[in-house]
C-alpha positions as CSV (number, residue, x, y, z in Angstrom):
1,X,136.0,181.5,92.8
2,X,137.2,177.8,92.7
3,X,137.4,175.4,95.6
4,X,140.7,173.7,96.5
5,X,140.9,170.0,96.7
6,X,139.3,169.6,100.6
7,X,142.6,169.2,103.4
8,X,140.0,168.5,106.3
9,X,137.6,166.3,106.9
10,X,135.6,168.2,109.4
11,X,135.3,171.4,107.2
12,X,133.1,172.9,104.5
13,X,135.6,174.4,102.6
14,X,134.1,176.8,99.9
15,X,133.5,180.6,99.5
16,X,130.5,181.7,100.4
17,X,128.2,181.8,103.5
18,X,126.2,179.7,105.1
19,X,122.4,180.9,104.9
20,X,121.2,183.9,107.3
21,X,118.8,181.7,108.5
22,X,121.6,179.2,110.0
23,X,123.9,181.9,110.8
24,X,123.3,184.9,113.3
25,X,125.6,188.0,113.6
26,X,128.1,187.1,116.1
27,X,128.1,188.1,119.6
28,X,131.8,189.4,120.6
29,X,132.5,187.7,123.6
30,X,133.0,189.7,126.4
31,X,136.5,191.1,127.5
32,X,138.5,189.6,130.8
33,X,135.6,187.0,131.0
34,X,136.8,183.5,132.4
35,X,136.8,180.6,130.3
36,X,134.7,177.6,132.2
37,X,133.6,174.4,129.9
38,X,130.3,173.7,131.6
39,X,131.3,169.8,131.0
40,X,130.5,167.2,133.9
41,X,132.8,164.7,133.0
42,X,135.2,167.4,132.7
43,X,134.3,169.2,135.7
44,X,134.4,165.5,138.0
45,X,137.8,164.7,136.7
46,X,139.2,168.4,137.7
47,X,138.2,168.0,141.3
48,X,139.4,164.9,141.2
49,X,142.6,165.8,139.9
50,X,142.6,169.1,142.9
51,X,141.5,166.1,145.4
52,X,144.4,164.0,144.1
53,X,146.9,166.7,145.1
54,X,145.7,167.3,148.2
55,X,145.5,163.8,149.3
56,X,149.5,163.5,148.6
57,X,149.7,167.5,150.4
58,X,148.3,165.4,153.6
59,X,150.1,162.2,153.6
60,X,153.7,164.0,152.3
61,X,153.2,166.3,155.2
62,X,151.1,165.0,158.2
63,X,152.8,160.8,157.6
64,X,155.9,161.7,156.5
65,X,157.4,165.3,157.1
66,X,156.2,166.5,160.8
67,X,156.8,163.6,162.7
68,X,160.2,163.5,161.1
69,X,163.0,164.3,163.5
70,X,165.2,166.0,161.7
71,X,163.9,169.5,160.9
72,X,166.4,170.2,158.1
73,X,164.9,167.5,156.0
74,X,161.2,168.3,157.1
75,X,161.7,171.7,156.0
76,X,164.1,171.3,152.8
77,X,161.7,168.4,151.3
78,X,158.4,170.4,152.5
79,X,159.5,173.4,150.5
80,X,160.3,171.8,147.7
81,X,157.2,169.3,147.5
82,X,154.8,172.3,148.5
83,X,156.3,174.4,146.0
84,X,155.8,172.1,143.0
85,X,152.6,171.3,143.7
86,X,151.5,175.3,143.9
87,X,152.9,175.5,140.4
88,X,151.4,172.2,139.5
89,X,147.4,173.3,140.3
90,X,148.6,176.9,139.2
91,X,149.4,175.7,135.9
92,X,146.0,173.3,136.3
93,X,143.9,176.3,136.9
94,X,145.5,178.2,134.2
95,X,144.8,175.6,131.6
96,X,141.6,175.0,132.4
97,X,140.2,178.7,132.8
98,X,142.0,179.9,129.6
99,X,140.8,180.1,126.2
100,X,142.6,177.7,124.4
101,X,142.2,179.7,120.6
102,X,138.4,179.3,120.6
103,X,137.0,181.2,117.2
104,X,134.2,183.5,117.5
105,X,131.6,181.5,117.1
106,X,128.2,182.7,114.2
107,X,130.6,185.0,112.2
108,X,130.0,183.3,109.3
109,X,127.4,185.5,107.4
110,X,127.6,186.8,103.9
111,X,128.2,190.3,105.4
112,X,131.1,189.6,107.5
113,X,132.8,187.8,104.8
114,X,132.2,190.8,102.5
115,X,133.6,193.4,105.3
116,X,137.1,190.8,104.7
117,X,137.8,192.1,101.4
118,X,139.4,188.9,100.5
119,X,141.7,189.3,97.3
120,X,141.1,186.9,94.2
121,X,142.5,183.5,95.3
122,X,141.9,183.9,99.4
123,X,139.0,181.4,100.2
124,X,137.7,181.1,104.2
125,X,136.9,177.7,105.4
126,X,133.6,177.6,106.8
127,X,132.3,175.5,110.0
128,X,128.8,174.1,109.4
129,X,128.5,173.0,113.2
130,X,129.5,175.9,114.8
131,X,128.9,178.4,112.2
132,X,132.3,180.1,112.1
133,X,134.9,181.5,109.7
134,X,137.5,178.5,110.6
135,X,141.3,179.5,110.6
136,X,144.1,177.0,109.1
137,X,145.0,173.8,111.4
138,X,141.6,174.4,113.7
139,X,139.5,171.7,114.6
140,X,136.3,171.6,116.3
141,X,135.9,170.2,119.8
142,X,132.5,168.7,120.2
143,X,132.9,169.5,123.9
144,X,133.7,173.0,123.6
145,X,131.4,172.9,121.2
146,X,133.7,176.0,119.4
147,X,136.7,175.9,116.3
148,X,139.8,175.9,118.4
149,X,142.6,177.4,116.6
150,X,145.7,174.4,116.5
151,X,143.9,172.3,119.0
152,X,145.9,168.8,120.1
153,X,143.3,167.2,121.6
154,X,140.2,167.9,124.7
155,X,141.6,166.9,128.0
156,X,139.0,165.9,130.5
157,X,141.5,166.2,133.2
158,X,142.0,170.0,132.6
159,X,138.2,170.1,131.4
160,X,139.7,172.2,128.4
161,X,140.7,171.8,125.1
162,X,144.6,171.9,124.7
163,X,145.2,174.5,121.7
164,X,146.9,177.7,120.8
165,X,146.7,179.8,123.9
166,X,147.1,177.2,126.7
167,X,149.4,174.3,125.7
168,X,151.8,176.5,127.7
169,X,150.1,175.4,131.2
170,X,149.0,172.2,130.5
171,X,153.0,171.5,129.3
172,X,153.7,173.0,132.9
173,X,150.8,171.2,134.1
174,X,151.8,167.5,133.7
175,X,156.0,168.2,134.0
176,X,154.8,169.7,137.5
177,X,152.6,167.1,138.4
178,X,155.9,164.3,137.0
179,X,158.2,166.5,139.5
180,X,155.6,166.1,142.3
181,X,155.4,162.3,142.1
182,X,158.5,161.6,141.3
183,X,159.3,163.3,144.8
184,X,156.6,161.7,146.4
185,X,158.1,158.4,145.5
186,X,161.6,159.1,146.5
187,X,160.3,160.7,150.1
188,X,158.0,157.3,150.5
189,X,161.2,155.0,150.0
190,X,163.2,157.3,152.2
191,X,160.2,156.7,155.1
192,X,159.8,153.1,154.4
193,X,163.5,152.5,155.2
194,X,163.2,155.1,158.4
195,X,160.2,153.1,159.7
196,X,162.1,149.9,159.0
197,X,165.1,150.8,161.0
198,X,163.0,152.5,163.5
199,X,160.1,151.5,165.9
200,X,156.8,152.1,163.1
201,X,155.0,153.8,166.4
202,X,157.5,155.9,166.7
203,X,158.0,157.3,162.6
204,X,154.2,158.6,162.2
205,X,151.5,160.2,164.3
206,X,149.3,157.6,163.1
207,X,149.1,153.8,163.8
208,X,151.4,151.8,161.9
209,X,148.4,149.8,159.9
210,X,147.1,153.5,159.2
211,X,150.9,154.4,158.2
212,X,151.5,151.8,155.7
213,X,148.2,151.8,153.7
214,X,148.4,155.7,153.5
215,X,151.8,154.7,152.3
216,X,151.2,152.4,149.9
217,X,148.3,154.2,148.3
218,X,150.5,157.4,147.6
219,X,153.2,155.2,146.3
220,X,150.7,153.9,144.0
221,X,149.2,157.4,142.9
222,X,153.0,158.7,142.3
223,X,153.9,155.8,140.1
224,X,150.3,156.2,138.6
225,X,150.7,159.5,137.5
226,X,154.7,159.8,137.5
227,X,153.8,157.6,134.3
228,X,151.1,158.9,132.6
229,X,152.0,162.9,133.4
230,X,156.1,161.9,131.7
231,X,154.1,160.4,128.7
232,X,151.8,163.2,128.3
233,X,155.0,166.0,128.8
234,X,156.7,164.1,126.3
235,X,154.5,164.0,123.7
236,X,153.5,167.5,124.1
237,X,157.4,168.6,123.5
238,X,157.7,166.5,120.3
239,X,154.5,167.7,119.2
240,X,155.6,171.4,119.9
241,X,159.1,170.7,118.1
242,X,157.6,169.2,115.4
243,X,154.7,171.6,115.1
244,X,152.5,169.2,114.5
245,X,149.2,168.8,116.8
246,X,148.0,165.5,117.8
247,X,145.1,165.8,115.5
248,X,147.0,166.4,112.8
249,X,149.2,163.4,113.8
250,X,146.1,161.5,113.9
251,X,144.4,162.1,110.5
252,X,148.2,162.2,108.9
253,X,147.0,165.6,107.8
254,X,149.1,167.3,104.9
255,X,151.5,170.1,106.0
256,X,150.6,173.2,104.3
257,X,152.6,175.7,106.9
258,X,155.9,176.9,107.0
259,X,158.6,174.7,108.5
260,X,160.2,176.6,111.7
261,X,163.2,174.8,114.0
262,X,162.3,173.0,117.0
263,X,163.6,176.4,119.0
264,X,161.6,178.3,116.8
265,X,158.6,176.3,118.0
266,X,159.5,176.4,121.7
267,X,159.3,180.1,121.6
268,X,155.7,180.4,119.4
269,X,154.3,178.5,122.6
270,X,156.4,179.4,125.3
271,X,157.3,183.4,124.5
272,X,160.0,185.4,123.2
273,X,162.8,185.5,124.0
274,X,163.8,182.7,126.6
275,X,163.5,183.5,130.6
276,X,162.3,182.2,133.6
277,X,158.9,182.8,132.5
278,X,159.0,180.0,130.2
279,X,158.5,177.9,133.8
280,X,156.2,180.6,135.4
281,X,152.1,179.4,134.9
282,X,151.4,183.3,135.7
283,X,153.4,184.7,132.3
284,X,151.5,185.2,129.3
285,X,153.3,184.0,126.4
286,X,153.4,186.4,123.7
287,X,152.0,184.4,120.3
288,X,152.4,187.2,118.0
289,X,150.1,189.4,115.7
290,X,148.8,186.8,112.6
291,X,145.8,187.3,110.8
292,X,143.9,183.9,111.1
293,X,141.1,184.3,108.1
294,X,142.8,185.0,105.1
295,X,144.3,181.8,103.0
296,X,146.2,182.1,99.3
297,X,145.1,179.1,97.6
């Protein structure tokens, strides 16, 4: 059986097997297990990110809501702000405790490859590092330390890898977190001008020194991350319309699959058919049935 010309760089694309004594049977991963990446850069930045979010909770809520006078605003603008940032560590949790289209990992031996019954002209990629039958457009994370099945990139923030079964919360993740800050933002000018019009010991429970750094420091995070979260939501939509992973981007890697429209592509991540649940970090999406180890060369 003949080898194609080589499309990735990071696989061993030929055949056979690796030998028995590199490769082990694999172990099927447990069912309705949670996926944790025992990574403690990863891990740092997540609490950091939860900390983050809570540290605008407080000063959103105990600076600027409560002391506020007028209860319709407290309560309209607590809602909203409170409700945002629910779906904003939902979707956080979601994307970090989900497997983002990790292959099973060792099942590259000669007998599993047999038990395939590939037809003449089907080939399997092979991973050396993690010893698995690699599916089309995967790439392995050397912090997952697993073939993740159209991975974009590993996010430290999320402590995951961003691929097939999860770019739907960590796209939910960062719009969230945009909403949040922009409101922040708008809610921080709002006080400012309330405090400046007003006596400052009379527009927050705290002292007005207190007041204004706890300001300032959440205007700073919301612009901070109102920036970097509209980048990163951005980006992630093109690279869903264009069905093209940031990796791929990256190594300008040949397109060898179908060509679908950008709705197309919205509802491969997102679900079939359009609803609600296309905003909702508790909906699964439904990716469809596709057999990921068989290739016609």
């Amino acid at each position: 059986m003949r080898s194609p010309v080589p499309r990735f760089r990071d696989v061993e694309r030929q055949a056979g097997s690796l030998p028995p004594m590199q490769c082990v049977p694999p172990c099927h991963d447990r069912q309705n297990t949670m996926w944790f990446v025992r990574d403690a850069c990863g891990i740092v930045c997540a609490v950091i990110t939860w900390l983050l979010v809570f540290f605008a909770e407080f000063v959103v809520l105990f600076v600027m809501l409560l002391p506020s006078k007028n209860l319709t605003y407290s309560l309209v603008n607590g809602t909203i702000f409170n409700s945002l940032a629910f779906l904003a560590l939902a979707s956080h949790f979601r994307a970090m405790c989900t497997d983002p289209g990790a292959v099973p990992k060792g099942n590259a031996t000669k007998e599993y490859i047999e038990s395939l019954q590939l037809k003449p002209g089907q080939v399997v990629y092979k991973c050396p590092k993690c010893c698995s039958i690699k599916p089309d457009r995967a790439h392995h994370c050397s912090v997952c330390k697993r073939c993740i099945r159209k991975m974009d990139h590993h996010c430290p923030w999320v402590n995951n890898c961003v691929g097939e079964s999860n770019q739907k919360y960590f796209v939910l993740f960062t719009m969230y977190i945009a909403l949040i800050s922009l409101h922040a933002l708008v809610m921080v000018v709002f006080h400012f001008l309330y405090c400046f019009e007003d006596d400052w010991t009379k527009c927050s429970t705290f002292s007005p020194p207190a007041t204004v750094i706890l300001l300032i420091l959440l205007c700073f995070e919301g612009l901070l991350f109102l920036i970097f979260t509209s980048v990163m939501f951005g980006t992630q939509v093109h690279s869903i319309c264009t069905d093209e992973t940031g990796i791929e981007q990256l190594k300008k890697e040949e397109r060898r699959w179908a060509k679908k429209t950008k709705w197309m592509n919205m509802k491969a991540v997102f679900g079939h058919p359009f609803s609600i649940a296309w905003f909702s970090p508790f909906s699964t999406p439904d990716h469809g049935k596709a057999d990921p180890y068989q290739y016609v060369v």
